[in-house]
N, C-alpha and C positions, 0 to 999 in steps of 0.2 A: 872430650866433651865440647870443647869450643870449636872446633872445625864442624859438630856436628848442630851444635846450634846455630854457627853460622850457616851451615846451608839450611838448615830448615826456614832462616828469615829471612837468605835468599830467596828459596820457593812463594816464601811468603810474599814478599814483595812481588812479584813477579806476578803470584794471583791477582793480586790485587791494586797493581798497576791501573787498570784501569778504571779502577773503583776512584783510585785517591786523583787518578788526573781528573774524572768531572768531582771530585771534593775540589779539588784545587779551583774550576773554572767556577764553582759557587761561590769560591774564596774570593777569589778577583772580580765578580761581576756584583755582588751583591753587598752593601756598607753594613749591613747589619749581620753578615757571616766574612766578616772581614777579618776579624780572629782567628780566623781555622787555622789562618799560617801558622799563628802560635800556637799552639793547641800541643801539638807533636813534639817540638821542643820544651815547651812547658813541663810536659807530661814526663818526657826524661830527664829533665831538671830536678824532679819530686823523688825519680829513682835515684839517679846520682848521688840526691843530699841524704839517702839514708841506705848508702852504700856498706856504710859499718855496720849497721843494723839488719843486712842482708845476709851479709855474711857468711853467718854461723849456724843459718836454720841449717835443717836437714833437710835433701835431698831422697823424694818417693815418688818417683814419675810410675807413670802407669795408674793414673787413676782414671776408674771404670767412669766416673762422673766427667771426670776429662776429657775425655772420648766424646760421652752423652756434648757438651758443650761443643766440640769441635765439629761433630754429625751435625749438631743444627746450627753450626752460623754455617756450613756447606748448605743445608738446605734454603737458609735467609740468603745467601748470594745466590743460587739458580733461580730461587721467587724472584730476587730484586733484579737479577740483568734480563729473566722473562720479561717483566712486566715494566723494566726501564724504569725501575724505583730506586734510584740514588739514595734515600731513606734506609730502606731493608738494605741493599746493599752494604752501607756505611753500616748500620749496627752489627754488619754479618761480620766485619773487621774489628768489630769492639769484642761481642762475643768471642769469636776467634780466637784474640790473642789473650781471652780471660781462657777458654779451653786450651790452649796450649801451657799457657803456664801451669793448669792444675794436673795437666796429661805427662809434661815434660819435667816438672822443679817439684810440682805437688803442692798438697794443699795450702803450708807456712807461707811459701811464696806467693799464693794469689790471696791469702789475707792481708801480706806487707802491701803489695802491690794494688789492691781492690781499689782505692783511690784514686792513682795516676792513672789504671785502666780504664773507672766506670767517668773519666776527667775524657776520654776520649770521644765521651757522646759528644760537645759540645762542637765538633770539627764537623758533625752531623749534622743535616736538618731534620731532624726527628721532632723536634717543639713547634715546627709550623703548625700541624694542627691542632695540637695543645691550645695554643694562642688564638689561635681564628674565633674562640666564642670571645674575644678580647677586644677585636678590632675594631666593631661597630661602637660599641659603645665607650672606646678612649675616641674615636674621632670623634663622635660628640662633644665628649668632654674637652676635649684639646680644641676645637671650636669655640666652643664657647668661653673657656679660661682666655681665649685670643681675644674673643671680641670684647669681653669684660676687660681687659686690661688697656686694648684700644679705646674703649670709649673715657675709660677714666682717663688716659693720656690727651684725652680732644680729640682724637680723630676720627674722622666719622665710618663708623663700621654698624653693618646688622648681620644677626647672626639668622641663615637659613638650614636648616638641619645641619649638614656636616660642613657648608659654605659662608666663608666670611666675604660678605659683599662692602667693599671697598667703593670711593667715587671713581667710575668709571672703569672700575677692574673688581672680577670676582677670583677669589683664593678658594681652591677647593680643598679640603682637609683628608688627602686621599689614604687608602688604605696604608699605604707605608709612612703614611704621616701619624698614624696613629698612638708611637712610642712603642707597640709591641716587640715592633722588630729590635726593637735595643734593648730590649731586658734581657735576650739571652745573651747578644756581647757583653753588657754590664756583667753579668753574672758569672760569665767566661773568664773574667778578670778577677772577680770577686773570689772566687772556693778558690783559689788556689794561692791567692795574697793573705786569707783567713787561714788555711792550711799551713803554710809555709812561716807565716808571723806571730799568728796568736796560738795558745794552749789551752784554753777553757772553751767549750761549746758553745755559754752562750754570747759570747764575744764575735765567735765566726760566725752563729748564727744574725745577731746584730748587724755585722758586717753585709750579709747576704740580703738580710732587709732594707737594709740601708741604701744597697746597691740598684735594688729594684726599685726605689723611690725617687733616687736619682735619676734612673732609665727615663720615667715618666717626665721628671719635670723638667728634666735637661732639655726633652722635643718643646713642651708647653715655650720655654723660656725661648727653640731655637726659632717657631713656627709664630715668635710674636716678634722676632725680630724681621723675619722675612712679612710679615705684617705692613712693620713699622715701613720697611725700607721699598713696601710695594707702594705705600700708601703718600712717601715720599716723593714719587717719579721713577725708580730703580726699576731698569730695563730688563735684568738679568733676575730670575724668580730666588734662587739660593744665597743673592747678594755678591762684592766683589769676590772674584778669584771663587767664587761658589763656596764660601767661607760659611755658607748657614746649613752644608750639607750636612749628612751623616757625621762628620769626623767631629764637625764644633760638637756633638753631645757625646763621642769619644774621649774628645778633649777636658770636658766638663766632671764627666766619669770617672775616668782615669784621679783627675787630681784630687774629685772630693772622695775617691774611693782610698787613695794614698792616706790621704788626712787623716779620714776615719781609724785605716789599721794602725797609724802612729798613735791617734788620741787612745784608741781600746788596749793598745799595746802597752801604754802607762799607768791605763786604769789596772790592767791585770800585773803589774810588777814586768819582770825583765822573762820575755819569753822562754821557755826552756825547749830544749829537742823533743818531738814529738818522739816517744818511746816503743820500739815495734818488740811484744812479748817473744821472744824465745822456746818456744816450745822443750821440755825435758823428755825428751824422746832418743829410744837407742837408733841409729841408722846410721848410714853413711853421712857426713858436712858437706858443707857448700863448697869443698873442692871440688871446681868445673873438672877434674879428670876421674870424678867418683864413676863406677857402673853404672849403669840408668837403663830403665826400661820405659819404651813408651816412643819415643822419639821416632822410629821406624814405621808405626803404625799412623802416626798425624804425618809426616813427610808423604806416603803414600797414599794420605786423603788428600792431601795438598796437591799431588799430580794430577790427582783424578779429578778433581776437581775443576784446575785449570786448563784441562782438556775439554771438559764438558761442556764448561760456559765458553770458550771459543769458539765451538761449535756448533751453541746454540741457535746464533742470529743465521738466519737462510737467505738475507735479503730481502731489499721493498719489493711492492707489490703498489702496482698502478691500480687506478681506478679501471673499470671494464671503457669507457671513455670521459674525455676530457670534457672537466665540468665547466669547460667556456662554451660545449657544445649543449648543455642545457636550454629547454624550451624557454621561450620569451612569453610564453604562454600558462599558466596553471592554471587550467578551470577557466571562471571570468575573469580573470585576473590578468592583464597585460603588464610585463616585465619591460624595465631598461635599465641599462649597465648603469653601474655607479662606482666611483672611486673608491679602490680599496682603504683611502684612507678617511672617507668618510664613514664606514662601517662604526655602527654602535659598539662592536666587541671584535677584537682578532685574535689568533692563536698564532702563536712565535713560532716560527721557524718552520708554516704550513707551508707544503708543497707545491699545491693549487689551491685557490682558492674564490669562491664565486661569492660578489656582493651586487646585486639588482633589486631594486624597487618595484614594487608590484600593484600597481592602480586598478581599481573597481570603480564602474560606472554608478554605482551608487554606496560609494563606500570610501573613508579615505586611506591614503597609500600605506603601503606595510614594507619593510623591509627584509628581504633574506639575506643571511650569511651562512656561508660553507668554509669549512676548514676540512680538507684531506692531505693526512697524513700517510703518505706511504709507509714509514717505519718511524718508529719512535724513540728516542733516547734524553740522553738529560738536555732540558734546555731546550726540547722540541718532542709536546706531550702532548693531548687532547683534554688532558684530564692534570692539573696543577693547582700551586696556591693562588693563581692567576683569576682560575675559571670555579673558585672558591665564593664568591662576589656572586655566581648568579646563580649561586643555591638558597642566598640568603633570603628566608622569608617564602622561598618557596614551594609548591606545591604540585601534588599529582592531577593531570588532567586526562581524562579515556575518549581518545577521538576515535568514533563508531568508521570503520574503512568500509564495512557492508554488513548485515544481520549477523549478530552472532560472531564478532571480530572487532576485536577494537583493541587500540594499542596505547599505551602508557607514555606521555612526555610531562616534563613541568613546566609549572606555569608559576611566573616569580616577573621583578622588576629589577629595571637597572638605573642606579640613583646616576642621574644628571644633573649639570648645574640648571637645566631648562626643565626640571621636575623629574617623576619615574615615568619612564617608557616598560609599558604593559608587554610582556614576551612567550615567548615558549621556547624549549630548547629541548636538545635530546644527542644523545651520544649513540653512533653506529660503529660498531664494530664487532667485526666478522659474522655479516647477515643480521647482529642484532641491534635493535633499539633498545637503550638502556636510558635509565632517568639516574639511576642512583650512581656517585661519581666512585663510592669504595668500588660498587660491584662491578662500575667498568674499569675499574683495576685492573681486577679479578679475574674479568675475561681477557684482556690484554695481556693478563699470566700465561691464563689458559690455552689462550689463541698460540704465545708464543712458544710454548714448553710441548704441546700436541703439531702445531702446524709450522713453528717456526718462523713467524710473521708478526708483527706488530703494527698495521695498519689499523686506522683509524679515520670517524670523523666528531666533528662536530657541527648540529644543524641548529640555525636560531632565526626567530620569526621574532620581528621589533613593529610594533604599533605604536604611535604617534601618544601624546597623553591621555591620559581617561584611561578610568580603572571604572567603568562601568559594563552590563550585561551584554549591551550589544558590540564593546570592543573585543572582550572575552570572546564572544561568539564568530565574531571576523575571524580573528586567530585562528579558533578550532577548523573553521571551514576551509582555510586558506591550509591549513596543515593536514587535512584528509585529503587537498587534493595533489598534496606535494608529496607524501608519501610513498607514494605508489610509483611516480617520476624517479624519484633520487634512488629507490631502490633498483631500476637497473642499472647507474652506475659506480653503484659501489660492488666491490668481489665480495 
């Protein structure tokens, strides 16, 4: 039985190689999934310490529900490496390994285990969009607790929506400044220090509140130091050595998270072993050389699987021509180049990409941005937590292209320190214009599971301020006549 489990999480590993190298480059590039490294060892730490408690269940592989589990994290990893969703992907690994335990060891086992397993979400980004109806309204807040606290210290600060303006320097209170992104590392920390420490529920539950409280005020506290120290003269925005980054409210976390499970650990008496029930059931023990059924049928979804999604990607796919060879002309509208890095919005790790200005003789200037993606993977999307920002607030707008035809983009703002810039934007791919960011997911599945491609773009039209009729109205006109252009060069 152990030779045979070990190859099974050989295969497994093997699938899923590539799943966990982009988990790992989320691990390393992002301070708020900075935990993932732990996650995996944590998670075997939880097994290990209730190794004696494992023991003695009984062994009933071959459950039909087992199966059902291990069928659909197969079908979550072809949706997720179709449609280059790291998300689906990473859960089809959680799933997975909850299906193999109930198909391979049986039910006892994924009851012991159901904690250390469902502890593997957190090595996932699955809570980004959870959080996103979060983010606008802590930068607010975290704004404003800033400039409240600068003013009472003397220094001279006003608060502009999400912007603390400073003498001579403005602070913007950007999406990742908002604390959300630390509530999941907080909490990453948190269930498994409540789990492993305390025995009474509401104790770990406390803990896990507690932790989230901390998440918040830990930013407030880091985002008024970088305040203080902008308002000082300090050159460098996170302070020396970048000491006001992400890690100081890890730092902050971590110790009052310690503290907390000490104080709750005394309040509850002296912890006792968390107790895993024994089922009294006749079958074979947990000697790994019992008979077992089951194990031959997931090992052979495991091949076929990793066959499948190898085979999936077909390769990019160029544009029909090169969007540097775009007209300088739309309609009345005269174009000239502009620096990519003056663009209102860009998309990471775009292949091509065209940003020009576009002036009307009796109108003022509008901006275009194109983002084409030839193939898409993690870390190089059209559609992310990124380009999450300019759905907010906004809306569908039907630009008429001739009687009886008219197409769907939105129409939304993007918050600047120099006010909102009025927009429109729209996602193409594969021949379609899509507004909604799940459904070009969706078609990104579609595209890539039928045609084997995952090209992409995205188009965005930027007007100067004014959220009045006739800015609105430039927009639409200026996007009827660019449509019909951009669609011969995309495939």
């Amino acid at each position: 039985m152990i030779l045979r489990l070990g190859l099974l999480g050989g295969v497994l590993a093997a699938v899923y190689a590539p799943v966990l190298r982009d988990l790992a480059s989320i691990w390393w590039s992002r301070d708020d999934y900075s935990h993932g490294f732990l996650v995996l060892p944590i998670a075997a730490y939880m097994v290990w310490a209730r190794r004696s408690a494992l023991r003695p269940l009984p062994l009933r592989g071959g459950s039909v529900w087992g199966f059902a589990l291990v069928l659909g994290a197969a079908a979550l990893l072809v949706v997720g490496a179709a449609g280059r969703a790291i998300s689906l992907s990473g859960l089809s690994l959680v799933v997975m390994a909850a299906g193999l335990v109930l198909a391979v060891l049986g039910g006892s086992y994924l009851r012991a285990l159901a904690f250390p397993i469902a502890y593997l979400l957190f090595m996932v980004p699955v809570f980004d969009e959870l959080l996103v109806p979060l983010r606008w309204p802590l930068q607010l807040a975290t704004a404003r607790v800033t400039v409240g606290f600068l003013q009472t210290l003397g220094v001279s600060a006003l608060l502009e929506q999400n912007f603390v303006v400073l003498a001579g320097k403005t602070l913007e209170v950007a999406s990742a400044c908002s604390g959300t992104t630390y509530l999941i590392s907080i909490t990453a920390i948190g269930l498994p220090l409540g789990y492993l420490v305390l025995r009474t529920w509401w104790s770990r539950l406390a803990l896990v509140l507690w932790a989230l409280a901390i998440g918040v005020m830990a930013n407030w506290v880091r985002v008024i130091l970088i305040g203080i120290w902008a308002s000082r003269g300090g050159e460098v925005l996170h302070g020396p050595f970048e000491v006001f980054r992400a890690m100081f409210v890890s730092w902050i976390g971590v110790a009052a998270l310690v503290a907390a499970a000490w104080g709750l650990s005394k309040l509850q008496g002296a912890a006792a072993p968390v107790a895993i029930a024994v089922p009294q059931a006749s079958g074979p023990r947990g000697s790994l050389a019992a008979p077992h059924r089951g194990w031959q049928a997931a090992l052979a979804v495991l091949v076929v699987l990793g066959v499948y999604t190898t085979l999936l990607d077909r390769g990019p796919v160029d544009p029909k021509e090169d969007l540097t060879a775009f007209p300088t002309s739309v309609g009345d509208w005269l174009g000239r180049r502009a620096d990519a890095r003056d663009a209102v919005f860009r998309v990471e790790g775009a292949d091509q990409e065209l940003v020009r200005v576009y002036e009307h003789p009796e109108s003022s200037a509008l901006q275009l941005y194109v983002a084409y993606l030839a193939s898409q993977q993690h870390g190089k999307k059209i559609v992310d937590y990124r380009t999450a920002q300019l759905h907010e607030g906004a809306e569908i707008a039907e630009i008429a292209l001739r009687p009886g035809h008219t197409v769907a983009v939105n129409r939304g703002h993007l918050h600047g320190p120099s006010g909102d810039r009025p927009i429109l934007f729209w996602y193409d791919i594969d021949g379609r214009v899509i507004t909604n960011r799940y459904l070009a997911r969706l078609e990104t599945m579609r595209s890539a599971l039928v045609h084997g491609r995952t090209n992409g773009a995205l188009v965005l039209i930027a007007s100067e301020r004014g959220d009045d009729r006739a800015t609105a109205r430039r927009l639409e006109v200026f996007a009827r006549e660019l449509l019909p252009q951009l669609r011969t060069y995309f495939p």
